[in-house]
C-alpha positions as a LaTeX table, in Angstrom:
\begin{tabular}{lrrr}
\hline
Residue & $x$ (\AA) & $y$ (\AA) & $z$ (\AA) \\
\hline
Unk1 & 3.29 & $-15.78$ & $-30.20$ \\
Unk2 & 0.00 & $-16.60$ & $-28.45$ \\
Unk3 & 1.80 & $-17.57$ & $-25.34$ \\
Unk4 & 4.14 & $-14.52$ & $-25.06$ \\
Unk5 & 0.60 & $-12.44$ & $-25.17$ \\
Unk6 & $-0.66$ & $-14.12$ & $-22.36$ \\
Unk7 & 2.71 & $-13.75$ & $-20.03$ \\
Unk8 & 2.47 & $-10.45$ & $-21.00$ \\
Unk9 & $-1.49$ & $-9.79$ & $-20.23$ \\
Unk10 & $-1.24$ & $-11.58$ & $-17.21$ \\
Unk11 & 2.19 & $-9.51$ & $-15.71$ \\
Unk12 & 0.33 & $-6.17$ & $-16.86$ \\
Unk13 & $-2.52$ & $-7.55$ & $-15.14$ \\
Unk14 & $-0.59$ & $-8.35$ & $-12.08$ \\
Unk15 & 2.07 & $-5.34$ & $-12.06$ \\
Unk16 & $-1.45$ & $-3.15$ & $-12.21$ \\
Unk17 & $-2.65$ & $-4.95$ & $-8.92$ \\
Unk18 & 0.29 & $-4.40$ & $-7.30$ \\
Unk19 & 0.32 & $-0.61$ & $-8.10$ \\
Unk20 & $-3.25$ & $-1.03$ & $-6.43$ \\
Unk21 & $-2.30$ & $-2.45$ & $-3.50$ \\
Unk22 & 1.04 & $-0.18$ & $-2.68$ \\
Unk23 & $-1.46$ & 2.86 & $-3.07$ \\
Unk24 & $-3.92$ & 0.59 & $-0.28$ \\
Unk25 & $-1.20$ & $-0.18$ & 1.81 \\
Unk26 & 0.09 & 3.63 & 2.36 \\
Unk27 & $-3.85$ & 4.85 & 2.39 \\
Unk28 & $-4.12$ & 2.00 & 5.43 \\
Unk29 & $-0.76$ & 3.33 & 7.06 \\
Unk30 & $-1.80$ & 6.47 & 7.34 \\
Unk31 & $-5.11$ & 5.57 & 8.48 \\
Unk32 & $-3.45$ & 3.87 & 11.13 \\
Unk33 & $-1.08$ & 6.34 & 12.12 \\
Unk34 & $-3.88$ & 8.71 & 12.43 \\
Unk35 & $-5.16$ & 6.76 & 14.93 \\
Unk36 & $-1.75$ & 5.79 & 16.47 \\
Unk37 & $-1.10$ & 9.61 & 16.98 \\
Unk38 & $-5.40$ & 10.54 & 18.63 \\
Unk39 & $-4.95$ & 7.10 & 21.12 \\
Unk40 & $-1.64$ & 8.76 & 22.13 \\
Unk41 & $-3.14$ & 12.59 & 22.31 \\
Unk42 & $-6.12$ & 11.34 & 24.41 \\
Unk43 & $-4.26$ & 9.58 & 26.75 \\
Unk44 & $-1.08$ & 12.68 & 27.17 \\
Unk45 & $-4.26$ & 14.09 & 27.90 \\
Unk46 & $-5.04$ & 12.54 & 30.83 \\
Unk47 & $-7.63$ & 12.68 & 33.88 \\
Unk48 & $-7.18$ & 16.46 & 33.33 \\
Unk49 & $-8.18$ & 16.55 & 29.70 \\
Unk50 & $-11.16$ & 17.05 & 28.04 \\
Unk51 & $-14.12$ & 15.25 & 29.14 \\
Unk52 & $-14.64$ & 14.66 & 25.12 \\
Unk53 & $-13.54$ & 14.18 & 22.11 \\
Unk54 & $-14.37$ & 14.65 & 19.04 \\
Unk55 & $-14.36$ & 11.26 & 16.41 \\
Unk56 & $-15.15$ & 11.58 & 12.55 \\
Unk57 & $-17.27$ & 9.28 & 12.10 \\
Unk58 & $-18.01$ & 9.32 & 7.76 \\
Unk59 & $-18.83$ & 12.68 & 7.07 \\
Unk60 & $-20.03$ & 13.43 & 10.66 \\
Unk61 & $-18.52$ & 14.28 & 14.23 \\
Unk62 & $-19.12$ & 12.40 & 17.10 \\
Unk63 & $-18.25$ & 13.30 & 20.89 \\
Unk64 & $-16.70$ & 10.39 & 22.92 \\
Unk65 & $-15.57$ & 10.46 & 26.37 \\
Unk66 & $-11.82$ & 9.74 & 26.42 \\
Unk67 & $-12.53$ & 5.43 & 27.76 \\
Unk68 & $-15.10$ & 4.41 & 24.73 \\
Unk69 & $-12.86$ & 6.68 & 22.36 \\
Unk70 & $-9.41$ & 5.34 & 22.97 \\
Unk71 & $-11.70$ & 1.91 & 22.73 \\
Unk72 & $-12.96$ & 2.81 & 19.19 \\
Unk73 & $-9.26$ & 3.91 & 18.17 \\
Unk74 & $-7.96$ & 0.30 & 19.89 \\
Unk75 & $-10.35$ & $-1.27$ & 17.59 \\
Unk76 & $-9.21$ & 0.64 & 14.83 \\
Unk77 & $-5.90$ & $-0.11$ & 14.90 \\
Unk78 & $-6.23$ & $-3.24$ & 15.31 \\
Unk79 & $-8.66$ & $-3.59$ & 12.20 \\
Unk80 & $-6.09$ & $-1.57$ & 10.05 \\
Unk81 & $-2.85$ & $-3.56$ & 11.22 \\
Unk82 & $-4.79$ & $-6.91$ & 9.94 \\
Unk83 & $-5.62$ & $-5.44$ & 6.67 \\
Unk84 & $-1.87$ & $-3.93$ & 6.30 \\
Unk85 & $-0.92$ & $-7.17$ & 7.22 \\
Unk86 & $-3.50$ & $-8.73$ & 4.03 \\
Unk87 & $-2.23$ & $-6.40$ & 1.72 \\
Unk88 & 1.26 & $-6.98$ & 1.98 \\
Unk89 & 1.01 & $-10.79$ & 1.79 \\
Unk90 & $-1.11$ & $-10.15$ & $-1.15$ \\
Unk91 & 1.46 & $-7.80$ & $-2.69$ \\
Unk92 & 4.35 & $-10.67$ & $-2.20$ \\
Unk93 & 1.73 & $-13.16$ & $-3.54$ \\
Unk94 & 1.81 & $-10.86$ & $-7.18$ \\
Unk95 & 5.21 & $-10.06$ & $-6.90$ \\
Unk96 & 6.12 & $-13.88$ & $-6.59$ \\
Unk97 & 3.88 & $-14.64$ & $-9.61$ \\
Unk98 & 5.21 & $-12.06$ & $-11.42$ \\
Unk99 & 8.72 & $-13.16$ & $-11.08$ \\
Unk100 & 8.90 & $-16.62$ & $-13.59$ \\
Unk101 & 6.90 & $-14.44$ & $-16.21$ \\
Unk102 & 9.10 & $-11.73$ & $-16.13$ \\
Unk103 & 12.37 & $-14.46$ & $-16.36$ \\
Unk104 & 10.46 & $-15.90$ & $-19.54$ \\
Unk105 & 9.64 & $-12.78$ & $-21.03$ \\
Unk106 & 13.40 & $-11.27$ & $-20.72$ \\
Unk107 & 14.98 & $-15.12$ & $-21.44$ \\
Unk108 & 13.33 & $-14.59$ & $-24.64$ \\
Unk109 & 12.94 & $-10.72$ & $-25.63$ \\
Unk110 & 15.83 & $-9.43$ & $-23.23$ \\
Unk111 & 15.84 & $-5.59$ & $-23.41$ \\
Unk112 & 13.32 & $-5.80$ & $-26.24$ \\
Unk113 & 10.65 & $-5.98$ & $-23.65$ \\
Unk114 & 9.40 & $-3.03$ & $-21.66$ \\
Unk115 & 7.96 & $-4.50$ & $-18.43$ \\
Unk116 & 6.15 & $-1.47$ & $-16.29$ \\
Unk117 & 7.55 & $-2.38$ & $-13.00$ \\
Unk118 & 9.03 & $-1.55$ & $-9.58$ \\
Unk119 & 12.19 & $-2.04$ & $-10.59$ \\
Unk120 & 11.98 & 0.30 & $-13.38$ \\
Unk121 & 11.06 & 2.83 & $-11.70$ \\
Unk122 & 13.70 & 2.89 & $-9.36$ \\
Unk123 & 16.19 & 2.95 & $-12.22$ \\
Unk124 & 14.47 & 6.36 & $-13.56$ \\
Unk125 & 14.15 & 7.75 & $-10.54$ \\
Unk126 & 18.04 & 6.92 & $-9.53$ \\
Unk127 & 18.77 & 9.29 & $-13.02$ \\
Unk128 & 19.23 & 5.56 & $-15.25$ \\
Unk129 & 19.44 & 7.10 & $-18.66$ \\
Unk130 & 18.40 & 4.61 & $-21.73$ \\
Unk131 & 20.41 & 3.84 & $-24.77$ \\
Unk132 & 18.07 & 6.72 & $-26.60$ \\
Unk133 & 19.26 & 9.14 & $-24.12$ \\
Unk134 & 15.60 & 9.72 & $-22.34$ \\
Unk135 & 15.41 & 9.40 & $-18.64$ \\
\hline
\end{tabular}
């Protein structure tokens, strides 16, 4: 029916989003732990280090001196832990939608119903075989 269109659009719309945002979150986390690991190298460094360092900076490099770059990396981090933090309330936001419309769609299809999600592809990946014999 109509209806059963629209759950569907709308969890393919959301499911999509969330495959957006899982590839944002681990783009941010290893942003940050970029940053985590040159804040940390900078100060092992110490008095003794080098009197600068080198900071990308778009498609440029920039030399810092080790205060004002362990500043900009401080920043940084802090920027990127607040949008991690966005993200993944965003992702439970979808996921929690997502839930009634995927209960309504199964109450009513059951296995007749494909649904692209997380779930599923834990099953594949865990070697779940179907009733047609694919992986």
């Amino acid at each position: 029916t109509r209806s059963d269109q629209i759950d569907l659009n709308k969890y393919a719309g959301l499911n999509y989003r969330c495959k957006e945002i899982k590839d944002l979150i681990k783009e941010a986390q290893s942003e940050l732990d970029g940053c985590r690991d040159a804040a940390d190298e900078i100060l092992m460094a110490g008095p003794d280090g080098p009197a600068y360092f080198q900071y990308r900076w778009g498609e440029t490099f920039n030399d810092w001196n080790a205060d004002a770059a362990t500043e900009l990396l401080d920043t940084k981090v802090e920027y990127l832990e607040k949008q991690l933090e966005g993200l993944e309330e965003e992702m439970l936001e979808m996921q929690e939608a997502m839930m009634p419309i995927r209960a309504r769609l199964k109450a009513k299809f059951g296995d007749a119903v494909a649904l692209d999600d997380d779930s599923n592809v834990e099953e594949e990946e865990s070697g779940h075989v179907d009733e047609d014999g694919e992986e």
